[in-house]
N, CA, C and O of each residue as an XYZ file, in Angstrom:
336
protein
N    -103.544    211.755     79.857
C    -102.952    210.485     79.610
C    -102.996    209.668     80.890
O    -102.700    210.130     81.992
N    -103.371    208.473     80.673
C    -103.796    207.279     81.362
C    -102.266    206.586     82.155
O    -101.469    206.000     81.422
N    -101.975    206.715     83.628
C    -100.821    205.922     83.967
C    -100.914    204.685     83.342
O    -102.085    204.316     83.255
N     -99.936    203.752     82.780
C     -99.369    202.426     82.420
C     -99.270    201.744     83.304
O     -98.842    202.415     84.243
N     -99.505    200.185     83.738
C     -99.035    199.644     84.495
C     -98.253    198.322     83.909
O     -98.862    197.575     83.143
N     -97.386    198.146     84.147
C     -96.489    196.908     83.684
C     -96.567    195.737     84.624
O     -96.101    195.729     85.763
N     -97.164    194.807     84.067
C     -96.900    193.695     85.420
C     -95.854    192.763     85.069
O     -95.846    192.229     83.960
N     -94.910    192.518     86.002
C     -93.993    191.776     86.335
C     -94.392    190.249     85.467
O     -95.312    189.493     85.779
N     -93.392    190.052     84.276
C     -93.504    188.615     84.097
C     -93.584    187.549     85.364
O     -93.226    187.731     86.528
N     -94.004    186.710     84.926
C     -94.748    185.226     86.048
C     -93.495    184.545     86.643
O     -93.479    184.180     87.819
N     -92.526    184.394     85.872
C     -91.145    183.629     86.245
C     -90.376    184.714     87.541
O     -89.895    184.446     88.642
N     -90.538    185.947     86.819
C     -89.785    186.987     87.867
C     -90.318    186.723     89.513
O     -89.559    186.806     90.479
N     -91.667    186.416     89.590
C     -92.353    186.656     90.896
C     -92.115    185.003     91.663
O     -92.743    184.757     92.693
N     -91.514    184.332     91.280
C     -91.298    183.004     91.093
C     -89.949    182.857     91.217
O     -89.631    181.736     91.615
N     -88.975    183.669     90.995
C     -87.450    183.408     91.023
C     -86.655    183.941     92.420
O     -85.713    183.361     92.960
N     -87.307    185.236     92.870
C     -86.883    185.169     94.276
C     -87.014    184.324     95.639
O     -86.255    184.396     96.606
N     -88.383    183.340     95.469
C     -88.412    182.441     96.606
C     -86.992    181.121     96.319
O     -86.316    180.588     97.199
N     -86.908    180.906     94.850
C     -85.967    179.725     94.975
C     -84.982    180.281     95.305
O     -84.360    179.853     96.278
N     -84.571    181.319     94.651
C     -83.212    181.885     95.188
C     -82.816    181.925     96.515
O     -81.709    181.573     96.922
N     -83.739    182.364     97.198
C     -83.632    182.241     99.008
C     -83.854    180.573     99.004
O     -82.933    180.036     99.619
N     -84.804    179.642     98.491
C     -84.588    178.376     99.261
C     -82.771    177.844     98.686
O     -81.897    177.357     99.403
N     -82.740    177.975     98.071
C     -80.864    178.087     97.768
C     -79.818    177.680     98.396
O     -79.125    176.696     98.657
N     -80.055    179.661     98.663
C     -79.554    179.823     99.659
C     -79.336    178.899    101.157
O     -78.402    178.327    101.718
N     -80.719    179.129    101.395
C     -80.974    178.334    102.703
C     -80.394    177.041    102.744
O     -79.919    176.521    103.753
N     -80.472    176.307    101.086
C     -79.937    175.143    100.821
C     -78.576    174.938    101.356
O     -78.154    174.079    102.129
N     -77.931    176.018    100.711
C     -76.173    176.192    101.036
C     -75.691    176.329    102.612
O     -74.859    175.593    103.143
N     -76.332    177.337    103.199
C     -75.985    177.472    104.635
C     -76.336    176.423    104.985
O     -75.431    175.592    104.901
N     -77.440    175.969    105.429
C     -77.466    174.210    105.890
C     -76.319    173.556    105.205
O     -75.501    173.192    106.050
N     -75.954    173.270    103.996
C     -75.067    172.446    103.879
C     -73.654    173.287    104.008
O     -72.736    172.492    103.806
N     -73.246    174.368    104.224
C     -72.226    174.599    105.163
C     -71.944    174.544    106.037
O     -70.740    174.612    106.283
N     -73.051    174.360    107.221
C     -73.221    174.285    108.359
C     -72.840    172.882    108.810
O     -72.499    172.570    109.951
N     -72.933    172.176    107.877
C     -73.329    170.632    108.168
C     -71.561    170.442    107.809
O     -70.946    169.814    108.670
N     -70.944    170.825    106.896
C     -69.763    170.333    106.783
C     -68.683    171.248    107.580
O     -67.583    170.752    107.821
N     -68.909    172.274    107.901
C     -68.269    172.442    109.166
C     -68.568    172.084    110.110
O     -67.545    172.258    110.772
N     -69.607    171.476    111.040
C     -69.701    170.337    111.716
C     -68.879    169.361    111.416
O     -68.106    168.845    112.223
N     -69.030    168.970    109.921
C     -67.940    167.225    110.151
C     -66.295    167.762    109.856
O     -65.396    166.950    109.636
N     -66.154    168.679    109.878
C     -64.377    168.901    110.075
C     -64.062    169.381    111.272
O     -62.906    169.701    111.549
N     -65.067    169.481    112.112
C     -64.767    169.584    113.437
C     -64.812    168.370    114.125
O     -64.155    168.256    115.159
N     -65.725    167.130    113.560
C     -65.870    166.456    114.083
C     -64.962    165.307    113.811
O     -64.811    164.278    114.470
N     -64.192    165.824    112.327
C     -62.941    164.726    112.156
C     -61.545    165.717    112.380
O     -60.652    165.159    111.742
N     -61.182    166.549    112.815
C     -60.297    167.395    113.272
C     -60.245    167.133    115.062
O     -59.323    167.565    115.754
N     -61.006    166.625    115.416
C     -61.435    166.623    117.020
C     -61.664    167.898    117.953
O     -61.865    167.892    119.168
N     -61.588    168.967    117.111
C     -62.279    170.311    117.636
C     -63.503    170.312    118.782
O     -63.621    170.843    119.886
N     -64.354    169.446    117.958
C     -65.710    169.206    118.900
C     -65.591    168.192    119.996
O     -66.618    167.724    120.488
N     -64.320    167.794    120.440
C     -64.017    166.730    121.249
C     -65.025    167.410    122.571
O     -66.244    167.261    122.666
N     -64.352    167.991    123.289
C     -64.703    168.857    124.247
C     -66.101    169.356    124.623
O     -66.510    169.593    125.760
N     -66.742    169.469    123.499
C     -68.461    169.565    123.757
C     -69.197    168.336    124.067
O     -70.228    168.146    124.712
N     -68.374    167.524    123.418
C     -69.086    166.056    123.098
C     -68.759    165.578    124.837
O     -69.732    165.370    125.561
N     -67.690    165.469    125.257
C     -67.473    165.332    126.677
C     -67.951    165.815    127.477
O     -67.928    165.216    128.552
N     -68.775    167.401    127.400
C     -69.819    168.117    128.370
C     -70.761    167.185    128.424
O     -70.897    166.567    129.479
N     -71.549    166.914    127.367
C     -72.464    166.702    127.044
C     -73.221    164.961    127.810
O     -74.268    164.576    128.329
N     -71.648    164.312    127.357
C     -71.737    163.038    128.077
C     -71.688    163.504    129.666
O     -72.344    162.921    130.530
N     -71.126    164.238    129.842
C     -70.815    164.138    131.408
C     -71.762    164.740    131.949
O     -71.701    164.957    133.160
N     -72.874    165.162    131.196
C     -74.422    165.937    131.950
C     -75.283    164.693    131.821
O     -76.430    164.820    132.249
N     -74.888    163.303    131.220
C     -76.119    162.431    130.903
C     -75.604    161.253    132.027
O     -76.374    160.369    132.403
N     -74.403    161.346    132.441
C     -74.023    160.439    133.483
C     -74.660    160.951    134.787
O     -74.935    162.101    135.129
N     -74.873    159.351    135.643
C     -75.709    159.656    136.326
C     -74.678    159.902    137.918
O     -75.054    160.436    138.962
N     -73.332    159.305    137.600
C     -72.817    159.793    138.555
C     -71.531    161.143    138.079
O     -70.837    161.120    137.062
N     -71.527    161.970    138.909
C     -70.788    163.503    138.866
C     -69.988    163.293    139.775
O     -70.013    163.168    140.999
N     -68.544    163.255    138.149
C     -67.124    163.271    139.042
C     -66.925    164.944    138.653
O     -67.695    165.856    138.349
N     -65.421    164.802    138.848
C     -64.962    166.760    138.808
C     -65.055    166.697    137.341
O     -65.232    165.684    136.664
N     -64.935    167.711    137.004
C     -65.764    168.817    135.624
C     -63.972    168.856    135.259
O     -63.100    169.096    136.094
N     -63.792    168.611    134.083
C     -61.948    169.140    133.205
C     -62.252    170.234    132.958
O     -63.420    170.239    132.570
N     -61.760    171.355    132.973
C     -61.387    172.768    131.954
C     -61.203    171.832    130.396
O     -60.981    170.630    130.251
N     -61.382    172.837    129.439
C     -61.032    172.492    128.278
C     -58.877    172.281    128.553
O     -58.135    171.324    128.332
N     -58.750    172.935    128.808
C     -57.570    172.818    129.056
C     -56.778    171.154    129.867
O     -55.807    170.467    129.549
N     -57.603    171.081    130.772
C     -57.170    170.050    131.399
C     -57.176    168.808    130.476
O     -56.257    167.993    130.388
N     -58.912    168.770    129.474
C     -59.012    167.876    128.830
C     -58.328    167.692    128.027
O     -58.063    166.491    128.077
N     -57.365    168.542    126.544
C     -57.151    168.326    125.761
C     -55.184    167.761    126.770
O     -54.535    166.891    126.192
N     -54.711    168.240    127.833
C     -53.809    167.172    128.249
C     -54.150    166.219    128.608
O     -53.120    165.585    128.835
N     -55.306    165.394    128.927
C     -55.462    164.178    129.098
C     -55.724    163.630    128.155
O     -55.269    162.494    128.285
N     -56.503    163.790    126.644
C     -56.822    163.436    125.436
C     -55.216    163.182    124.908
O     -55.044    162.092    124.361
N     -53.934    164.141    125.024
C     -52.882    164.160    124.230
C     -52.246    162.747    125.039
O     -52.034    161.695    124.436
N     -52.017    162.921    126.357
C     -51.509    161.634    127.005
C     -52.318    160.750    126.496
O     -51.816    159.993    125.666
N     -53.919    160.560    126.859
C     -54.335    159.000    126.527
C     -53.903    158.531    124.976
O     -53.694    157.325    124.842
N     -53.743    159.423    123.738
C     -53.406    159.201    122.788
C     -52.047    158.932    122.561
O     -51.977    158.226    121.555
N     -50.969    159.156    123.012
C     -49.629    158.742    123.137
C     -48.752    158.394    123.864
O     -47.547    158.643    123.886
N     -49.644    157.567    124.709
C     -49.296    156.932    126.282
C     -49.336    155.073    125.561
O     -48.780    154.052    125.966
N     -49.931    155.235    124.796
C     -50.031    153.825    124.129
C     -48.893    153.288    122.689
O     -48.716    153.934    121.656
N     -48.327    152.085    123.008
C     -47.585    151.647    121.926
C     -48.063    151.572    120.830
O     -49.094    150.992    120.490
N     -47.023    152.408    119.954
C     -47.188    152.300    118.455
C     -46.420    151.598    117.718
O     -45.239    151.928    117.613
N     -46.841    150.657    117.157
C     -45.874    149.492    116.467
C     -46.374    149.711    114.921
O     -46.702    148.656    114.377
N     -46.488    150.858    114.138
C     -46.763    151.131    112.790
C     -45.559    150.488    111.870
O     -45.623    149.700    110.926
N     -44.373    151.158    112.540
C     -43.224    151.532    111.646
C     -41.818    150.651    112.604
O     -40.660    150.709    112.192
């Protein structure tokens, strides 16, 4: 008796690449929206300030993250609030 060979329907060989582009779809777009809740949370404050301060052409002293987020809290509530 002769081995059988079964070949894989056409859709089957066809359904694992989308599944991974998907995927790939999702992580990019998770990636992307945890980016913007960092970026509206102000999490990413602090990178964004490296970043500027490597493109300036003059070099003052460097903040610790630490230092920065007390100068971010003062500059933010050092100013009058007339909401209420």
């Amino acid at each position: 008796m002769h081995p059988v060979q079964v070949e894989a329907p056409a859709h089957g060989h066809m359904e694992k690449p989308h599944v991974a582009a998907i995927a790939i779809w999702i992580k990019r777009l998770a990636a992307k929206l945890w980016l913007g809740i960092r970026e509206w949370c102000g999490d990413s404050a602090y990178e964004r300030y490296l970043q500027a301060h490597r493109t300036k052409p003059e070099k003052c002293c460097l903040l610790t993250p630490g230092e920065f987020y007390v100068e971010r809290v003062n500059r933010r509530y050092s100013r009058p609030n007339r909401c209420c």
